[in-house]
C-alpha positions as CSV (number, residue, x, y, z in Angstrom):
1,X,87.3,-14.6,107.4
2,X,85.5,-16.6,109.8
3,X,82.5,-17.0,107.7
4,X,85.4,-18.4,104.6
5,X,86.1,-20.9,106.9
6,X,83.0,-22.1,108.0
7,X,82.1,-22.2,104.4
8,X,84.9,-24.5,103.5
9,X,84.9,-26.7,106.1
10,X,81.0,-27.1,105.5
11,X,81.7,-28.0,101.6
12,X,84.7,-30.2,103.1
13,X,82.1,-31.7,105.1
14,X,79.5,-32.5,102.3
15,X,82.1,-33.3,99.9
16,X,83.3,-36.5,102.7
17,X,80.0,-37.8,103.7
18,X,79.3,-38.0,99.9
19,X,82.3,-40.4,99.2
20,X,81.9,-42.3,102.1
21,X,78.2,-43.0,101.0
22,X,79.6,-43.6,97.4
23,X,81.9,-46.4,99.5
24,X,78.9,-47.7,101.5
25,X,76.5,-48.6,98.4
26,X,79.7,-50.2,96.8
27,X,80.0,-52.4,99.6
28,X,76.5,-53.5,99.4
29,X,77.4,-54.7,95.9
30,X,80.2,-56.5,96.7
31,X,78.7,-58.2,99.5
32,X,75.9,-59.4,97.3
33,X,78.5,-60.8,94.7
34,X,80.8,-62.0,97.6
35,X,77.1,-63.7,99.0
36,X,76.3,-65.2,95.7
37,X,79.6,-66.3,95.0
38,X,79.7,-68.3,98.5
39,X,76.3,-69.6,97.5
40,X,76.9,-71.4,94.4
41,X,80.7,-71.4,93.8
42,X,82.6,-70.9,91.0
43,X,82.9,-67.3,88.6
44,X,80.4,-65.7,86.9
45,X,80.9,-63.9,83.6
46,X,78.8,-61.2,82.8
47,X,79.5,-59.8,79.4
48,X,77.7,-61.8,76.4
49,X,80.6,-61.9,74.2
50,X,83.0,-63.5,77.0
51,X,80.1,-66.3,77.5
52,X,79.3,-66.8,73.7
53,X,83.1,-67.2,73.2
54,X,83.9,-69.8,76.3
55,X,80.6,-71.6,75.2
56,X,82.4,-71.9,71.6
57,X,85.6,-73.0,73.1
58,X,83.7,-75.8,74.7
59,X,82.5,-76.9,72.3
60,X,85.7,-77.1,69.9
61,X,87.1,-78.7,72.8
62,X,84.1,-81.6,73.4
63,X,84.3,-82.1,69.5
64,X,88.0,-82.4,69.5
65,X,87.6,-84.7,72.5
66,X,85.2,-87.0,70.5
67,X,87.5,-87.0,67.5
68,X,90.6,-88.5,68.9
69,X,88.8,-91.1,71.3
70,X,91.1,-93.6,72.3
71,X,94.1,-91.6,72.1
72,X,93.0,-89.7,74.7
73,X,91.3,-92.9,76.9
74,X,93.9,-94.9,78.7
75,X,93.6,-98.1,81.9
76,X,90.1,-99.1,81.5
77,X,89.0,-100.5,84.7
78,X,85.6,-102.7,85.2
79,X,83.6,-101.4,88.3
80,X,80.8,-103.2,89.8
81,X,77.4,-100.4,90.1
82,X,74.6,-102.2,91.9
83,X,74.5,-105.6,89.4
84,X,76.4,-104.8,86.5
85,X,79.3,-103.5,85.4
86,X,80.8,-100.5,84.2
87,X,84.0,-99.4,82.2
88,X,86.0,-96.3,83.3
89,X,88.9,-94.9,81.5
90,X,91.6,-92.6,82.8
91,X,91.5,-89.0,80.3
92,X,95.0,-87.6,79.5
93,X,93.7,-84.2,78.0
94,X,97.1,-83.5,76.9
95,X,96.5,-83.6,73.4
96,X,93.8,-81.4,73.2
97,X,95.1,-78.7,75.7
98,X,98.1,-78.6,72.8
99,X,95.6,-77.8,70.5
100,X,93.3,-75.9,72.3
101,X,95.0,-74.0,74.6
């Protein structure tokens, strides 16, 4: 009976330190991710199709942008940059967030 026991609780044994050492590499990952997300900020998307399809989106939305101009351009203001001047609009993305969603 004895030698049952110390059979069990030696499997018990190995069978603890071998999730906790399944923990302690998975916190090494997440500390790099936490690490690289501190670094340079933001999310990061790793699957290809999730990128291909935001990078598509993007550019639906840029083109949509460019077609409806000045309906989407309101208060230009003249600003003063070193000796000349430049124009800056205010951008109600309303429109194309109602299109684009």
């Amino acid at each position: 009976m004895k030698f049952i026991g110390i059979i069990l609780l030696l499997l018990t044994s190995i069978f603890l330190i071998a999730c906790s050492a399944n923990q302690a590499s998975n916190k090494i990952k997440n500390s790099e991710l936490e690490n690289l997300a501190s670094k340079y900020g933001g999310g990061y998307i790793f699957n290809q199709k999730f990128v291909e399809e935001i990078e598509k989106r993007e550019a639906e939305r840029k083109e949509l942008s460019k077609t409806l101009g000045d309906k989407i351009r309101s208060n230009p203001r003249k600003i003063k940059q070193g000796d000349k001047f430049i124009t800056i609009y205010d951008v109600d993305m309303t429109l194309i967030n109602k299109q684009l969603p």
